[in-house]
NUSESE-264517 format. One record per residue (C-alpha): residue number from 0; residue in three letters; x, y negated, z. Coordinates in Angstrom, 3 decimals, padded with zeros to 6 digits. Example, Ala and Ser with C-alpha at 12.3 -4.5 7.8 and 13.67 -1.06 7.14 Angstrom:
{nr = 0; rest = ALA; X = 012.300; Y = 004.500; Z = 007.800};
{nr = 1; rest = SER; X = 013.670; Y = 001.060; Z = 007.140};
//
This chain:
{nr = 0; rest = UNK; X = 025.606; Y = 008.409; Z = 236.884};
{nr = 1; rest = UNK; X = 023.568; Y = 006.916; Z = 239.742};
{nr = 2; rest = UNK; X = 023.799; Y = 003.792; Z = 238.358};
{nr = 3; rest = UNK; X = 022.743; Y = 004.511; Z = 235.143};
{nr = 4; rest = UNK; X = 019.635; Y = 006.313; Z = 236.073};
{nr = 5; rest = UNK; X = 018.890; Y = 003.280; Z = 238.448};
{nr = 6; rest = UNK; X = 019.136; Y = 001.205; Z = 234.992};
{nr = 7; rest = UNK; X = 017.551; Y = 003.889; Z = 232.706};
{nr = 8; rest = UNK; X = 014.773; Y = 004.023; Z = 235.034};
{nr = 9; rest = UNK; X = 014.340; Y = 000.066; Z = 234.971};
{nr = 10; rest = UNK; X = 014.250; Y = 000.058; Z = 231.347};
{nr = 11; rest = UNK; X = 011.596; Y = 003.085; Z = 230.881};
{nr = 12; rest = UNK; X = 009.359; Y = 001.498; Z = 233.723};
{nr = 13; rest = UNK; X = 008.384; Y = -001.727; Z = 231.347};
{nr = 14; rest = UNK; X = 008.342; Y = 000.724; Z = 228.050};
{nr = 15; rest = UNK; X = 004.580; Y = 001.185; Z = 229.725};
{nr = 16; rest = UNK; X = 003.580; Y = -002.694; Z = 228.737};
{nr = 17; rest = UNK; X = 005.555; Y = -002.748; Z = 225.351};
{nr = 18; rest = UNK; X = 002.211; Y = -003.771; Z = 224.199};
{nr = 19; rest = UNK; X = 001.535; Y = -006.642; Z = 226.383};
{nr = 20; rest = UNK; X = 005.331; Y = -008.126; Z = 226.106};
{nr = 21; rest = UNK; X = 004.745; Y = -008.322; Z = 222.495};
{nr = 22; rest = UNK; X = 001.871; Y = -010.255; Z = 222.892};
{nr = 23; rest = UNK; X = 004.019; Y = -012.436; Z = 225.171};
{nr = 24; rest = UNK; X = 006.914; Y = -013.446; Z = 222.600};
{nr = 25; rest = UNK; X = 004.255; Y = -015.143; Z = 220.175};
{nr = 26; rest = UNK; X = 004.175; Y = -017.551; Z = 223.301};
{nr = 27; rest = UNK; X = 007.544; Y = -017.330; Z = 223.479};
{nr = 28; rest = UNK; X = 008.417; Y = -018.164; Z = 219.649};
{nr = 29; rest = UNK; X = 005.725; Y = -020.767; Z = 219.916};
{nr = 30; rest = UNK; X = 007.505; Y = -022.587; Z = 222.393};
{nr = 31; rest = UNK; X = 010.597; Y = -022.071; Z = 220.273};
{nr = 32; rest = UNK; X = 009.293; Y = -023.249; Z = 217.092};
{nr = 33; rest = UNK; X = 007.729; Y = -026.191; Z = 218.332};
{nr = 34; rest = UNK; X = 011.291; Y = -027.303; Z = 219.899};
{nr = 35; rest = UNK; X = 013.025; Y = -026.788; Z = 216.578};
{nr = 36; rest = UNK; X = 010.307; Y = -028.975; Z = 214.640};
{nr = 37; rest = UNK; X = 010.874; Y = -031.623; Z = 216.844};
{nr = 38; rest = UNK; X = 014.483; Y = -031.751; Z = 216.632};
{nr = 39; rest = UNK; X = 013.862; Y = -031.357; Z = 212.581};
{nr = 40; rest = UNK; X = 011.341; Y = -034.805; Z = 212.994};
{nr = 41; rest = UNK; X = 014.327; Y = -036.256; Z = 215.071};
{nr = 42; rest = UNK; X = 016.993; Y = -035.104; Z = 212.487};
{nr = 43; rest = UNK; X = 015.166; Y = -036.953; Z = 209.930};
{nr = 44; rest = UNK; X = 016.752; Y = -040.460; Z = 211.266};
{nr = 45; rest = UNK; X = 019.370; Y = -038.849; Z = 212.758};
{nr = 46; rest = UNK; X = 022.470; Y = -037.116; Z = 211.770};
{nr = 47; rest = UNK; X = 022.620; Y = -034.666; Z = 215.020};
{nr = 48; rest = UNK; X = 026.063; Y = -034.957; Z = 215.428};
{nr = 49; rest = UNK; X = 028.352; Y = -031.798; Z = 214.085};
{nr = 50; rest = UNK; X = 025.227; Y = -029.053; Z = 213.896};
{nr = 51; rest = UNK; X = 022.269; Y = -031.402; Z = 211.223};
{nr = 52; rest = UNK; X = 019.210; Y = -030.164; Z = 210.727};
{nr = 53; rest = UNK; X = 019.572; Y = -026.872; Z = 209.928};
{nr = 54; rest = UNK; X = 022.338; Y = -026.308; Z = 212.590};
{nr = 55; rest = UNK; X = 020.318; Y = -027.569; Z = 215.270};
{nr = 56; rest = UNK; X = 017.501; Y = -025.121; Z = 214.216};
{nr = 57; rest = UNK; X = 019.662; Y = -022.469; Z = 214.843};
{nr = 58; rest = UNK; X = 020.679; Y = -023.682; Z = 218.049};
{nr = 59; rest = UNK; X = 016.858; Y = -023.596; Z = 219.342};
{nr = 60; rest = UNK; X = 016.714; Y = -020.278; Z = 218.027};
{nr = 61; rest = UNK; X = 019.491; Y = -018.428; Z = 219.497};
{nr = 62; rest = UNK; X = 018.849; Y = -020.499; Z = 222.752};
{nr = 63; rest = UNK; X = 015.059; Y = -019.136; Z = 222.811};
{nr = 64; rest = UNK; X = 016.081; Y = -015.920; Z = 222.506};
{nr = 65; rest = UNK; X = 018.499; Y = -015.648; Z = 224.828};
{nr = 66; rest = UNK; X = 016.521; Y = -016.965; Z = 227.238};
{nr = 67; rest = UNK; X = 015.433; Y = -012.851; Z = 228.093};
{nr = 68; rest = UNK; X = 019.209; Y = -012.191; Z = 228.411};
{nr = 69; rest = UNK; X = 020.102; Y = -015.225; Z = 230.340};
{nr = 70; rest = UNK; X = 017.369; Y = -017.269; Z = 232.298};
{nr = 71; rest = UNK; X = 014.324; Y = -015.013; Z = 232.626};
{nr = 72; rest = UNK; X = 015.397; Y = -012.401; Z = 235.457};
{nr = 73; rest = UNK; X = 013.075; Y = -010.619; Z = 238.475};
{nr = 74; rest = UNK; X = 011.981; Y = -013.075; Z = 240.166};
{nr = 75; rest = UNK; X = 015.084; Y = -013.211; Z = 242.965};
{nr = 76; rest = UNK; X = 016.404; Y = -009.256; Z = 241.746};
{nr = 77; rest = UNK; X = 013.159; Y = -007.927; Z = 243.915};
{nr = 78; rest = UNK; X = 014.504; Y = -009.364; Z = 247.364};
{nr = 79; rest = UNK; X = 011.993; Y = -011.664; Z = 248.567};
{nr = 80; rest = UNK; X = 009.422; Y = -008.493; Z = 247.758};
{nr = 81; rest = UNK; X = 011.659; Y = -005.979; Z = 249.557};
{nr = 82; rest = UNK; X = 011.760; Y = -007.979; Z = 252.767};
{nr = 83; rest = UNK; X = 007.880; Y = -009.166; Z = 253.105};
{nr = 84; rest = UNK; X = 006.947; Y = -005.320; Z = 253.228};
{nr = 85; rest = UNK; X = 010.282; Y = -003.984; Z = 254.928};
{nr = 86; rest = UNK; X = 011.762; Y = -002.534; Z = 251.978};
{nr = 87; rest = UNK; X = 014.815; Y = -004.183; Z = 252.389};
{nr = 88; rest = UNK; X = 015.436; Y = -001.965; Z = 256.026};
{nr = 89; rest = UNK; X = 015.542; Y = 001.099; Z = 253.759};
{nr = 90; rest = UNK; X = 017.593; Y = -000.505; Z = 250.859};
{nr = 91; rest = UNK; X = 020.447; Y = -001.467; Z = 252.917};
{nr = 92; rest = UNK; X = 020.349; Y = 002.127; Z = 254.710};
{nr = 93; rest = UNK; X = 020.995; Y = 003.576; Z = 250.822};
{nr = 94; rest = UNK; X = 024.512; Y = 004.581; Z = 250.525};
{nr = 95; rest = UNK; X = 024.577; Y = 002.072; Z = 247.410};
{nr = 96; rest = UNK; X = 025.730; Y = -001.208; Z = 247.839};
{nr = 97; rest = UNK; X = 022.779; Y = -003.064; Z = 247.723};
{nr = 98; rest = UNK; X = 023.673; Y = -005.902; Z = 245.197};
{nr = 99; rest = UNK; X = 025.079; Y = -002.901; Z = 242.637};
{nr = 100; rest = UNK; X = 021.836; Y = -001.275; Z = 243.214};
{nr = 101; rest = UNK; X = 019.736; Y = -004.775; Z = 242.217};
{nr = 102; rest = UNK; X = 022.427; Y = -005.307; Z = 239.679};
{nr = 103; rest = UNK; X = 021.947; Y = -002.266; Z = 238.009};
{nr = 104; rest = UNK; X = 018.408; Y = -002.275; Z = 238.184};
{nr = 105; rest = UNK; X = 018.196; Y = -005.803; Z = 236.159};
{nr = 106; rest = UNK; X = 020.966; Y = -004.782; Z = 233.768};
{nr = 107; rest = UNK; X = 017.916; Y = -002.364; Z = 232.811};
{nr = 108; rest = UNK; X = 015.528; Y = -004.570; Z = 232.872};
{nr = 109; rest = UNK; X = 017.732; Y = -006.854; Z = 230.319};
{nr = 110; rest = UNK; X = 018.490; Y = -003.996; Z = 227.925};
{nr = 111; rest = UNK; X = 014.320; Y = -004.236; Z = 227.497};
{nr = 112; rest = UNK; X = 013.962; Y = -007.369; Z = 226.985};
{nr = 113; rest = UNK; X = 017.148; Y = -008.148; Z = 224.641};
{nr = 114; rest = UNK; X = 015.337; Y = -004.746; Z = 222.729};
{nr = 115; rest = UNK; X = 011.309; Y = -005.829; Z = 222.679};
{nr = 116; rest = UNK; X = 012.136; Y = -009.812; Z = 223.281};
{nr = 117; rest = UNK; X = 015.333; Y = -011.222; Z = 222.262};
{nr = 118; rest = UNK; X = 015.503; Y = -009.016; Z = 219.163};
{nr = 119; rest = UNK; X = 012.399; Y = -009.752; Z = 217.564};
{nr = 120; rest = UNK; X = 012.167; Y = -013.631; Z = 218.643};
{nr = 121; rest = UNK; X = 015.246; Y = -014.248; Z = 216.761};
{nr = 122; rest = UNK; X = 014.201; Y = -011.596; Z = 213.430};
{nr = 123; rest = UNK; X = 011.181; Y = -013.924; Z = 213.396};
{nr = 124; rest = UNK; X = 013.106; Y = -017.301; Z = 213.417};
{nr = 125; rest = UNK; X = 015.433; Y = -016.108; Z = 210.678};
{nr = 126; rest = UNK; X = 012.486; Y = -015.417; Z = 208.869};
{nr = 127; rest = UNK; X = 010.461; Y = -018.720; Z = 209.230};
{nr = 128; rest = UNK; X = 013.741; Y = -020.629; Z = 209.073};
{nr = 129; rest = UNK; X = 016.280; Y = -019.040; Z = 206.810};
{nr = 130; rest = UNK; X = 018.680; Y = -018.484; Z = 209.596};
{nr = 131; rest = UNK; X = 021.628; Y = -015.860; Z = 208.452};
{nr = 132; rest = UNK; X = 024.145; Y = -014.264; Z = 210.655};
{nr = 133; rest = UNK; X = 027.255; Y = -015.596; Z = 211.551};
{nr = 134; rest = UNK; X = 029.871; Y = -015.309; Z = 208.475};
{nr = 135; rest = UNK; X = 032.684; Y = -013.920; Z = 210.610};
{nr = 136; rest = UNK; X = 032.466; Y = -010.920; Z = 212.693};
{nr = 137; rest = UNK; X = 034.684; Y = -012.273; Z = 215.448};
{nr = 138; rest = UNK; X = 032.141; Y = -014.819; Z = 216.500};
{nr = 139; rest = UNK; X = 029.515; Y = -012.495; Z = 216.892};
{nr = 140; rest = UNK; X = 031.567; Y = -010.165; Z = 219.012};
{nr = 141; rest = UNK; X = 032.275; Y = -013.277; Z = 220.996};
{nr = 142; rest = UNK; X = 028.993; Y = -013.950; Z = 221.343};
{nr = 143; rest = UNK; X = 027.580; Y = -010.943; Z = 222.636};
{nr = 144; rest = UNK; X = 031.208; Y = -011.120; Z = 224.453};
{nr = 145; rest = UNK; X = 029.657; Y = -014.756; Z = 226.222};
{nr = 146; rest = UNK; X = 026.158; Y = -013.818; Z = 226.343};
{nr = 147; rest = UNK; X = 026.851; Y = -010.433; Z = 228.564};
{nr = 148; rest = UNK; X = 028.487; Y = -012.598; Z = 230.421};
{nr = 149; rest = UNK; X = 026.169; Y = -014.949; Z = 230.717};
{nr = 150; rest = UNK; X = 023.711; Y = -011.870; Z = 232.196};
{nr = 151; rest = UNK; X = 025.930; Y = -010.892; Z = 234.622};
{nr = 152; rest = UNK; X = 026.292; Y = -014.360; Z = 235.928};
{nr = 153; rest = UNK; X = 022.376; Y = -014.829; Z = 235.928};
{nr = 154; rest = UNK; X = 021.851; Y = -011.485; Z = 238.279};
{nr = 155; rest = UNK; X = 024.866; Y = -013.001; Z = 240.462};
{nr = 156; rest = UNK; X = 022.934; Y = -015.908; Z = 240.805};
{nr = 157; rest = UNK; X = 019.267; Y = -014.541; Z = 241.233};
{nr = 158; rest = UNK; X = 020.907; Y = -012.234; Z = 244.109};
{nr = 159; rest = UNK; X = 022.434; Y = -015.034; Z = 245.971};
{nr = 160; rest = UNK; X = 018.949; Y = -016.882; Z = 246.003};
{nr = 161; rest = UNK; X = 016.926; Y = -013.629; Z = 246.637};
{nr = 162; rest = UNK; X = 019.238; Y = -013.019; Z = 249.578};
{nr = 163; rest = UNK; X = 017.730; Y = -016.335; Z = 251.094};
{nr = 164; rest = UNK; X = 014.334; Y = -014.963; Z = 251.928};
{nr = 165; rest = UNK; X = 016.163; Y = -013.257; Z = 254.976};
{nr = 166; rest = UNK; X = 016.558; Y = -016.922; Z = 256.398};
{nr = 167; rest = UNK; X = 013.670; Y = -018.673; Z = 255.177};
{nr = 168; rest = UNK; X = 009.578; Y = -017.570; Z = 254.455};
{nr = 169; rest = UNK; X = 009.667; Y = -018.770; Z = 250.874};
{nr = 170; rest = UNK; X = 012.332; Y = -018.688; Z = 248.250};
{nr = 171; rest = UNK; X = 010.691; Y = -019.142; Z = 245.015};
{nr = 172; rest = UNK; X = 011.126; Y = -022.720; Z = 245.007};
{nr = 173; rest = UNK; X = 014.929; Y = -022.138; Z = 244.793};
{nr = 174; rest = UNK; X = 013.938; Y = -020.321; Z = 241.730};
{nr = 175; rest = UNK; X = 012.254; Y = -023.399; Z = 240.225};
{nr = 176; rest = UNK; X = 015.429; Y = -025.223; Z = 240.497};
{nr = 177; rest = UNK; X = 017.092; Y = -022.674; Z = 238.952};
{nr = 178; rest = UNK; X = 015.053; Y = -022.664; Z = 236.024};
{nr = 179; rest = UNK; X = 015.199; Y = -026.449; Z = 236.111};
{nr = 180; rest = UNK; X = 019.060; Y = -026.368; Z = 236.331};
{nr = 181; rest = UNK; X = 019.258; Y = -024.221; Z = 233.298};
{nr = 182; rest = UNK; X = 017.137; Y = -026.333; Z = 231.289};
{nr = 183; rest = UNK; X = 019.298; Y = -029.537; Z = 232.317};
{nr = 184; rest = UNK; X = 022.695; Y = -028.517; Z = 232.581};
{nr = 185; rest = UNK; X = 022.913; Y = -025.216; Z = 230.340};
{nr = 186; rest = UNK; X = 021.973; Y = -026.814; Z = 227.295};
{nr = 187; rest = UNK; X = 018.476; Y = -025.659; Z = 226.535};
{nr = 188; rest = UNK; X = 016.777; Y = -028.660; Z = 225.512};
{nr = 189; rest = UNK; X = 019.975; Y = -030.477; Z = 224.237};
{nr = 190; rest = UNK; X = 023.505; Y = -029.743; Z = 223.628};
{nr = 191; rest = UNK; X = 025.630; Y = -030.567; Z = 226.789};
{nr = 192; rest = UNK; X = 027.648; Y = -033.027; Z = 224.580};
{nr = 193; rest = UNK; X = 024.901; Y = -035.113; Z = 224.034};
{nr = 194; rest = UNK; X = 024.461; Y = -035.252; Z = 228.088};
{nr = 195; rest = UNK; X = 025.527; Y = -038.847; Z = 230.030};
{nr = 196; rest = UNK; X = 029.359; Y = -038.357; Z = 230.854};
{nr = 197; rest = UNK; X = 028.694; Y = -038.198; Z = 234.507};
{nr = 198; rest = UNK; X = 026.015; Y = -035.424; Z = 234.051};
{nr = 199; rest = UNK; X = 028.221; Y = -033.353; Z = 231.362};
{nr = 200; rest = UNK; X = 030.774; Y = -033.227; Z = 234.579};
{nr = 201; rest = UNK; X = 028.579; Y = -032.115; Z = 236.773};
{nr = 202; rest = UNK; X = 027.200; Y = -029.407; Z = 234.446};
{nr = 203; rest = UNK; X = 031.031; Y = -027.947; Z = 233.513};
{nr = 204; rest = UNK; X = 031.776; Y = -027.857; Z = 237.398};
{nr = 205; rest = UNK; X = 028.807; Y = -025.517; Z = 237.531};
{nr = 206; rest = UNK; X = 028.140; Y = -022.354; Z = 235.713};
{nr = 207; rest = UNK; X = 025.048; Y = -023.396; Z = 234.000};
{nr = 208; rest = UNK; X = 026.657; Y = -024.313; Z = 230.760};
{nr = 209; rest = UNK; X = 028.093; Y = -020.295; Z = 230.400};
{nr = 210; rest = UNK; X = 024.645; Y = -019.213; Z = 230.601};
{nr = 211; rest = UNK; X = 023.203; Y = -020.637; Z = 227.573};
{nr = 212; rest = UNK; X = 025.404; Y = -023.496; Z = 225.482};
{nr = 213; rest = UNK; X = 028.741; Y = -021.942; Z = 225.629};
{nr = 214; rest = UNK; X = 027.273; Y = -018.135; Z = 223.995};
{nr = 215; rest = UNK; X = 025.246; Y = -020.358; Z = 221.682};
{nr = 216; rest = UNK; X = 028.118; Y = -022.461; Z = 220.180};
{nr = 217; rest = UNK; X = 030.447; Y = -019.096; Z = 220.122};
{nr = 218; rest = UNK; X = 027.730; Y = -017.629; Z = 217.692};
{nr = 219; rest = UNK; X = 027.569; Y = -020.420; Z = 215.612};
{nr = 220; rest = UNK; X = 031.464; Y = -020.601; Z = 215.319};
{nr = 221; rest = UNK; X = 032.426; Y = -023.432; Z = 217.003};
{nr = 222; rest = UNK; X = 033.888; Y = -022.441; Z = 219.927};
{nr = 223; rest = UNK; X = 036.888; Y = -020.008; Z = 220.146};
{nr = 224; rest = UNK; X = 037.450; Y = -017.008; Z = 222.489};
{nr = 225; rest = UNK; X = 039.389; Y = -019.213; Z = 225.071};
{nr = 226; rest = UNK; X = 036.269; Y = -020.535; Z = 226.147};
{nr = 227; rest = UNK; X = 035.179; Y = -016.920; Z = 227.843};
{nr = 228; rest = UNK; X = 037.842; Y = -017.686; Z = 230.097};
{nr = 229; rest = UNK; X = 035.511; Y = -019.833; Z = 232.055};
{nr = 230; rest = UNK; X = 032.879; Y = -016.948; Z = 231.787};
{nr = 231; rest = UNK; X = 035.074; Y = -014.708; Z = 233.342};
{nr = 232; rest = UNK; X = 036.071; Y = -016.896; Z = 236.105};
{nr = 233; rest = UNK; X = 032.564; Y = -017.783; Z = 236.899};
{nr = 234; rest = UNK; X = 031.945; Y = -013.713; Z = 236.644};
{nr = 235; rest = UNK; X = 034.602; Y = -013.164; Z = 239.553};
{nr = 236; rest = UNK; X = 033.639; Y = -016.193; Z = 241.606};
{nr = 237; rest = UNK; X = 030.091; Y = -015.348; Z = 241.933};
{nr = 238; rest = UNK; X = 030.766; Y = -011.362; Z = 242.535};
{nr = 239; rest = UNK; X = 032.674; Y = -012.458; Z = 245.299};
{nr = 240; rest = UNK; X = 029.327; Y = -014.852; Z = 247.167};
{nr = 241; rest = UNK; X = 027.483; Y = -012.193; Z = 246.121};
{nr = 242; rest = UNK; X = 029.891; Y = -009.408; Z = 248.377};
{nr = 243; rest = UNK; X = 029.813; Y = -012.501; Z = 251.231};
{nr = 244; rest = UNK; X = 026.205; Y = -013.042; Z = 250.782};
{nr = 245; rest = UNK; X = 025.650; Y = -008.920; Z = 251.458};
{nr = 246; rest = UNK; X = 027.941; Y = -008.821; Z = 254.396};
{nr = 247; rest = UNK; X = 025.954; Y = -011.631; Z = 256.093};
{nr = 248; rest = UNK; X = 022.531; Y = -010.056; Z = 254.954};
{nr = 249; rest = UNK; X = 023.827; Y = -006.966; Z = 256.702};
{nr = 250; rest = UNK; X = 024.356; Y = -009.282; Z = 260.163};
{nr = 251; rest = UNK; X = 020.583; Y = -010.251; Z = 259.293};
{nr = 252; rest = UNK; X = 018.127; Y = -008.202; Z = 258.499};
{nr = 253; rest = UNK; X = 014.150; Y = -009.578; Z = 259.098};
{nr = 254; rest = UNK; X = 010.972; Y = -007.931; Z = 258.147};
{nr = 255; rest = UNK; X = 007.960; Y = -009.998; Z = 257.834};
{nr = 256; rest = UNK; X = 004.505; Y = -008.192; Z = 258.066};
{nr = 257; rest = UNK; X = 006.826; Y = -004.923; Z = 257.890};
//
């Protein structure tokens, strides 16, 4: 129940700037729109591979929109905040474990923007580009199968680089790269396929391509459910740094300006 109401009240506390969020995904399908036309331009010459035209629409699409699932979390789960005002002293005293408490705080923040962002984004593409649903049902489920996943993973790794502020004065930059990272190597601007062999191993030896490409290509059908395998093992590795990462936050605990 605790945790709930920690996620229940993360979700109600951004119902307050519905308004302004809205506002916020015409940017958002701007940016989306303006990647699909030019991979339509490109697909003009080009065959693009198994997806054409159309499929590689739908790609950008369901990429865009799971960005607010998958790539856009509080800035490092609230961390770096808690420990520049001393927050964090009080957070570890909680008798919650602190990286269920930020967990379950951002699986509330999600839930909003998958409901006021993800949702409409995508309505709107399948508007402006006759996009339809995936024929079989299976896929779906898989999908939102991969892409809770994919969530989970995100918080893991937002935690781990939140956690750094307790060694260093600024993390945000780690941030950056993460952003970066997911553009690169989760197949955001381009399918990992289409990546130099050397740089599609290094993205399948991280967990970058589980965040985006693999719940992408499980919508559109062409992956099958063995691929969640590697979403679950990323899902269990990551907990675990995450439970490592606490224990040595516990050993280290420094308030700046606090």
């Amino acid at each position: 129940m605790l945790y709930f109401t920690l996620a229940s009240k993360a979700y109600a506390r951004n119902l307050h700037y519905r308004g302004a969020h809205m506002l916020h995904n015409v940017a958002s399908a701007l940016f989306g729109y303006l990647y699909a036309c030019i991979w339509i331009g490109i697909g003009q010459d080009h065959p693009l591979g198994e997806y054409g035209v159309h499929g590689m629409v739908g790609y950008i699409a369901f990429n865009q929109a799971s960005l607010w699932v998958s790539g856009f979390m509080t800035n490092g789960l609230g961390i770096p905040q808690a420990v520049r005002t001393g927050q964090i002293s009080l957070d570890l005293m909680r008798p919650v474990h602190l990286f269920v408490m930020c967990m379950c705080r951002e699986w509330g923040q999600i839930a909003y923007q998958f409901v006021y962002k993800s949702l409409p984004i995508y309505l709107l593409y399948m508007l402006v580009f006759k996009l339809s649903l995936p024929s079989h049902p299976a896929a779906l489920l898989f999908a939102v199968i991969a892409l809770a996943a994919a969530g989970y993973m995100s918080i893991c790794i937002n935690y781990i680089i939140g956690a750094t502020s307790l060694w260093t004065t600024e993390s945000s930059w780690l941030t950056w790269v993460n952003h970066a990272l997911i553009n690169l190597l989760a197949g955001f601007l381009i399918p990992v396929e289409w990546l130099p062999s050397w740089l599609q191993t290094v993205s399948w030896l991280s967990p970058y391509p589980y965040l985006m490409y693999v719940p992408t290509r499980m919508y559109m059908g062409y992956e099958h459910a063995g691929v969640l395998a590697g979403s679950f093992a990323w899902c269990v590795l990551l907990t675990l740094l995450c439970l490592l990462v606490t224990a040595l936050v516990r050993r280290k605990v420094e308030v700046q300006g606090g």
